[in-house]
C-alpha positions in Angstrom: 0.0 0.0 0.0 1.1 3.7 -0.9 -0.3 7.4 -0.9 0.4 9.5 -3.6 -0.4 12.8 -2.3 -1.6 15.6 -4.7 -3.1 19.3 -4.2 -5.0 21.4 -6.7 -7.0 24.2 -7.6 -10.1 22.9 -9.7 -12.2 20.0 -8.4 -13.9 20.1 -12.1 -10.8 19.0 -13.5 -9.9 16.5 -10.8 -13.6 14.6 -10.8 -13.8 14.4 -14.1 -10.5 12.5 -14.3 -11.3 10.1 -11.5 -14.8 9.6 -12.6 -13.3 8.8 -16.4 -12.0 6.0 -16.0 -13.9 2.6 -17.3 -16.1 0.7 -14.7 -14.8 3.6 -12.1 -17.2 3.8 -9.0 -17.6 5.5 -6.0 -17.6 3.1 -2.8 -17.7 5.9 0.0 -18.3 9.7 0.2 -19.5 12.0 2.4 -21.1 15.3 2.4 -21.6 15.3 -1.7 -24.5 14.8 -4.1 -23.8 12.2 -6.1 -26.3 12.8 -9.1 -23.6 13.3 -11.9 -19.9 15.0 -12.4 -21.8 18.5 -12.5 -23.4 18.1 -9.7 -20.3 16.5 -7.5 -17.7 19.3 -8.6 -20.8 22.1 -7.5 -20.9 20.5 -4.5 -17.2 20.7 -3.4 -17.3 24.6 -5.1 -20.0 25.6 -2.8 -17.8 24.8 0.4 -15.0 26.2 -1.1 -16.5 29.5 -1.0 -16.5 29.1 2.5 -13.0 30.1 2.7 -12.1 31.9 -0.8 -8.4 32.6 -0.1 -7.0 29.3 -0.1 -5.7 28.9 -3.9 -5.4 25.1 -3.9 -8.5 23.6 -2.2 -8.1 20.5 -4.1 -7.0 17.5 -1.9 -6.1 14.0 -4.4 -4.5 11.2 -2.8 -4.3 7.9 -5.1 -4.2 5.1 -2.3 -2.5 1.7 -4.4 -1.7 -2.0 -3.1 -0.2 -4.8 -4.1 -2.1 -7.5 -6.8 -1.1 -9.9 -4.0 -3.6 -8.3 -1.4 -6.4 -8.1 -4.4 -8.6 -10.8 -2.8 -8.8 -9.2 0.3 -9.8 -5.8 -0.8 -13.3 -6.0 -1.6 -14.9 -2.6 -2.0 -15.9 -2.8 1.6 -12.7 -3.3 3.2 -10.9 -0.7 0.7 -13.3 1.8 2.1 -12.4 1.0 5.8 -9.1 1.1 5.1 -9.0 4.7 3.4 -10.9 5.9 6.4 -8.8 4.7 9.2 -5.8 6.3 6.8 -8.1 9.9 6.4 -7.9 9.4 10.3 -4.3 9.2 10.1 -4.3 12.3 7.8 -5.7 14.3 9.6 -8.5 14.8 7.1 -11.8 14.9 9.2 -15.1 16.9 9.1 -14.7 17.5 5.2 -16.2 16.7 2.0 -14.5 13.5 0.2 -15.7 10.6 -2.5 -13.9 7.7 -2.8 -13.4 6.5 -6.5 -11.8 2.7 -6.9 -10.5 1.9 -10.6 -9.9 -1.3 -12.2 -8.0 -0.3 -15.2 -4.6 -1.9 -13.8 -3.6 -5.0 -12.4 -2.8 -2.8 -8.5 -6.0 -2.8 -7.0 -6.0 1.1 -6.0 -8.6 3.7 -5.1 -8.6 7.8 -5.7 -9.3 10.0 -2.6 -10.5 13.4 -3.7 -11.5 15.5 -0.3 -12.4 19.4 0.3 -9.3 20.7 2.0 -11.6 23.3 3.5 -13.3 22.1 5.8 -17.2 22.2 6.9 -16.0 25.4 9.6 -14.6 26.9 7.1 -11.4 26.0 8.0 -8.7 24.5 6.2 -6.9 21.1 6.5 -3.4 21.7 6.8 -1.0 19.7 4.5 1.7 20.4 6.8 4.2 17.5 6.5 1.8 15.5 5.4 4.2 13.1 3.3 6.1 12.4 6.1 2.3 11.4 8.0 1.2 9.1 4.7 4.4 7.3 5.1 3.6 6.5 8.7 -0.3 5.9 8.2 0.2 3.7 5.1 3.0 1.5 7.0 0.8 1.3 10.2 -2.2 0.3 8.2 -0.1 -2.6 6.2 1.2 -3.7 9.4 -2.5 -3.5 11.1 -3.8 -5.4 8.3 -1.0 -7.7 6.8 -1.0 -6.0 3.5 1.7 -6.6 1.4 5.0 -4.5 1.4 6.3 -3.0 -1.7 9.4 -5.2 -3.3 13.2 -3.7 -3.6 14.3 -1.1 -6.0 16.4 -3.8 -7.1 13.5 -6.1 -9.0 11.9 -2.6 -10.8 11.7 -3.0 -14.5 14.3 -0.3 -15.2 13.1 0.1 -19.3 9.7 1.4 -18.2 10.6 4.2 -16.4 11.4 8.2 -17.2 15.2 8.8 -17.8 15.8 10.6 -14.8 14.1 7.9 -12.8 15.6 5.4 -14.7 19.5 6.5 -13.7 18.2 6.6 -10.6 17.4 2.9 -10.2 20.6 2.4 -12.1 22.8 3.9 -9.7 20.9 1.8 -6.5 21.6 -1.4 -8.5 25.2 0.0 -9.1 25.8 0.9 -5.5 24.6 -2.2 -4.3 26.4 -4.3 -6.2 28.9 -2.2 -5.5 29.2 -3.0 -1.7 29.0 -6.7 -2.1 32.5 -6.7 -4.0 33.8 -3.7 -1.9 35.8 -3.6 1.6 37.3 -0.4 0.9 36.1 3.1 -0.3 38.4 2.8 -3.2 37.1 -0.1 -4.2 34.0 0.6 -4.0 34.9 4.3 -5.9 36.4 2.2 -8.9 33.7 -0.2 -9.0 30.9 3.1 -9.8 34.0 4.7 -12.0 34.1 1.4 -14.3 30.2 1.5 -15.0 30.3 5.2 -15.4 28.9 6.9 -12.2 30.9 9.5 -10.1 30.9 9.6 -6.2 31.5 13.0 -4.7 31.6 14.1 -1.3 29.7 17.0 0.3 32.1 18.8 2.2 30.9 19.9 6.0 34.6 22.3 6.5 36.7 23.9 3.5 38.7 21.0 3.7 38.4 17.1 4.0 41.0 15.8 7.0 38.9 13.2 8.4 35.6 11.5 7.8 34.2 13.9 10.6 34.5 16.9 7.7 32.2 14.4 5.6 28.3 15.9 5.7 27.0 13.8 2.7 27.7 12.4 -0.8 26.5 12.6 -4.8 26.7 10.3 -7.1 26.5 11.5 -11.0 25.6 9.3 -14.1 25.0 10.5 -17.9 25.4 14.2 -16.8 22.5 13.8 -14.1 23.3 14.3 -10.2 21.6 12.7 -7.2 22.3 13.2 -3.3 22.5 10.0 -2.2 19.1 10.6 0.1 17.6 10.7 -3.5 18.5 7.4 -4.1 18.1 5.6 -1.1 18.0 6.4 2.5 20.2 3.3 3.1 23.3 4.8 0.8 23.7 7.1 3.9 27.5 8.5 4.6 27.1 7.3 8.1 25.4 4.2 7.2 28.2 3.4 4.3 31.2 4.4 6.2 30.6 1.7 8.8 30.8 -0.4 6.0 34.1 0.1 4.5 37.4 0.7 5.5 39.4 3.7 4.3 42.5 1.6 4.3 43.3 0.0 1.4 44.9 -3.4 1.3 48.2 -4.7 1.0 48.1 -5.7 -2.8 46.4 -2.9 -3.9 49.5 -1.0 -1.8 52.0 -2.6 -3.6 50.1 -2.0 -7.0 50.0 1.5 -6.2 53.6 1.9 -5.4 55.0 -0.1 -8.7 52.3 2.6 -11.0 53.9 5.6 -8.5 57.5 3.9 -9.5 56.6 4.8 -13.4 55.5 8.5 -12.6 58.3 11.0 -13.4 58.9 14.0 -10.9 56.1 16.2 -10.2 53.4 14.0 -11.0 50.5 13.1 -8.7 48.1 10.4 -7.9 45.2 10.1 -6.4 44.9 9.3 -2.7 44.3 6.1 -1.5 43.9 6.8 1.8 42.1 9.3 4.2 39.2 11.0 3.6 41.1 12.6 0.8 40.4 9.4 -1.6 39.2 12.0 -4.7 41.2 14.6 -4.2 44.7 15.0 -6.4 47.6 15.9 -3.7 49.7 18.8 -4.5 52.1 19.0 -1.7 51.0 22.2 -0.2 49.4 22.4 3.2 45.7 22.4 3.2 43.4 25.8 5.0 42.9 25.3 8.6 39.7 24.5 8.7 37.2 26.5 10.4 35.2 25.5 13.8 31.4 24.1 13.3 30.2 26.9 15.2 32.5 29.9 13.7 30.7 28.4 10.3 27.3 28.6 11.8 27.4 31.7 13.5 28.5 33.1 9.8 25.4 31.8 8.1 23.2 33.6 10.7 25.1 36.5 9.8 24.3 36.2 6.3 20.9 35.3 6.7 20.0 38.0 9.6 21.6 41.0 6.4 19.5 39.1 3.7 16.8 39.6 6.1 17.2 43.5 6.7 18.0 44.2 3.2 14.5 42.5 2.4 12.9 44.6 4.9 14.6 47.4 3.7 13.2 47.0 0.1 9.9 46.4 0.5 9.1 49.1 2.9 10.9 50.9 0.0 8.2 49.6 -2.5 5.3 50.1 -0.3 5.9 53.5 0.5 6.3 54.3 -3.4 2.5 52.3 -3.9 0.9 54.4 -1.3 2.9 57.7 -1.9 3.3 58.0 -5.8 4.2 61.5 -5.5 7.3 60.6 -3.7 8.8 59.1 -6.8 10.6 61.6 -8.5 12.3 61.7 -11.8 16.3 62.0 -11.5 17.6 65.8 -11.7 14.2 67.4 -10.7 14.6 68.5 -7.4 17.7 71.2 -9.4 15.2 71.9 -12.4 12.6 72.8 -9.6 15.0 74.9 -7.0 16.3 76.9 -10.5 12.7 77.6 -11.6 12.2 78.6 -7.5 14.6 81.5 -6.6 13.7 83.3 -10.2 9.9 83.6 -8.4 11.3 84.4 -4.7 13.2 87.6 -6.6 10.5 88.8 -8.4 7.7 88.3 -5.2 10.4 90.4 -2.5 10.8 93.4 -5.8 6.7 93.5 -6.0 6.3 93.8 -2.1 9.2 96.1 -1.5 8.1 99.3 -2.6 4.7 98.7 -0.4 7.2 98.0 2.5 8.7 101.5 2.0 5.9 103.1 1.6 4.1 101.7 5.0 7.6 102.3 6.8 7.3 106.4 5.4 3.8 107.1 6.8 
């Protein structure tokens, strides 16, 4: 069982989709009229209304399981099911229908629900992937639904390209660690079938696997963090894996190739956390502290801040106050056409002055 989660802004669009579908039914709802699309996509509208500001009222979550649990999921038990997950969700007191398909061999059912909700208030989506990955394991747990094979058995060919490099690079990896002790063999293994390991550097420079915050791995010009790929491919969780010393034959290979390399050549490290990196003989940066680069960031951030602050007052004043705008080099043009005006006001009013001053 799985939740793909998706959020919209016309229920017209999304009905009609769910609702299209051959032999497509509706096995629970709530809240709805049920007469035809028209009247189902008015229904959510009208509650809608209830709080106009929200841009993206449309709640779609496609709930899918496993052909293996298809005997058990009658229309009756799918509808349990997606309740007890709603409950999970946190999606209560709203409109919903609950559309099952049966164009595809993974029985599977579409939620669509009123993210506003009958108060008037809306449902938050607030980590809400992290909460379908909880509800949907609790509820194959609960239930004894089937779990989801390894990206290892996907059919590779079917997928997107970007998706499809992804599930290359898992099968790489992993094959990768079952012929691997060391982090240079396991960084030749990936070079030979053309992927690229880098590591995401936590300190200017790498000394130690401490200064290690993460890696990347790159494949036909497309890069991945490793969290991308799996959560298992972890830094942490492959360091205590391999060994960062190499052995003693692939010592002694190394020397005889170092033996062949005139003066003022370099090869790669085999050693140390700097396994990538060419050497060059010079010293590396004293690193800075974790918290000297922290307290930096804040810096950076609390200025980006201010200078935001800064401009937009700046562009609200010029909305409200139009007048204030004023074109480069007019304040001189109107101080020139000024003093001309003062002169000839102080000559008119002079002679009275006299005059009054005589008597």
């Amino acid at each position: 069982m799985i939740g793909k989660i998706k959020k919209g802004k016309s229920f017209g669009g999304c009905i009609r989709y769910v609702m299209g579908k051959d032999n497509a039914e509706i096995i629970d709802s709530d809240g709805v009229l049920l007469g035809n699309i028209r009247e189902i996509t008015d229904s959510f509208n009208y509650q809608r209304e209830l709080n106009p500001k929200i841009k993206q009222p449309v709640g779609h979550i496609a709930l899918s399981f496993k052909p293996e649990d298809k005997a058990l999921l009658t229309d009756e038990f799918m509808a349990k099911i997606a309740r007890e997950y709603m409950e999970l969700m946190g999606i209560k007191n709203t409109q919903f229908i609950l559309v099952r398909h049966h164009n595809t061999d993974n029985p599977h059912c579409h939620l669509v629900y009123n993210r506003i909700g009958y108060d008037g208030k809306v449902i938050s989506s607030q980590s809400d992937y992290k909460r379908n990955e909880i509800a949907t394991k609790l509820l194959k747990d609960k239930y004894g639904l089937t779990y989801a094979e390894g990206k290892g058995k996907t059919n590779v060919e079917k997928l997107h390209a970007s998706e499809r490099v992804k599930y290359e690079i898992f099968n790489a990896v992993k094959a990768a660690l079952k012929h691997s002790k060391t982090w240079k063999e396991f960084n030749d293994y990936l070079l030979r079938r053309g992927i690229r390991l880098e590591f995401v550097k936590r300190t200017r420079e790498i000394k130690k696997p401490e200064d290690i915050q993460g890696m990347r791995f790159t494949k036909d010009g497309q890069t991945f963090k490793a969290s991308q790929i799996s959560r298992e491919f972890s830094f942490a969780r492959l360091n205590a894996l391999l060994s960062w010393k190499t052995s003693e034959s692939q010592q002694e290979s190394e020397r005889k190739v170092q033996q062949r390399i005139p003066d003022g050549g370099h090869l790669l490290e085999s050693t140390g956390p700097g396994l990538f990196s060419p050497t060059n003989g010079t010293a590396p940066e004293e690193p800075l502290p974790q918290e000297e680069l922290l307290r930096r960031r804040r810096k950076k951030k609390q200025k980006r801040k201010v200078q935001m602050r800064v401009l937009t007052s700046q562009k609200e004043r010029r909305k409200k106050f139009p007048a204030l705008q004023t074109v480069p080099g007019m304040e001189k043009i109107q101080i020139q056409q000024t003093i001309p005006a003062l002169f000839w006001i102080l000559q008119s009013l002079l002679p009275v002055f006299i005059m009054q001053r005589l008597r």
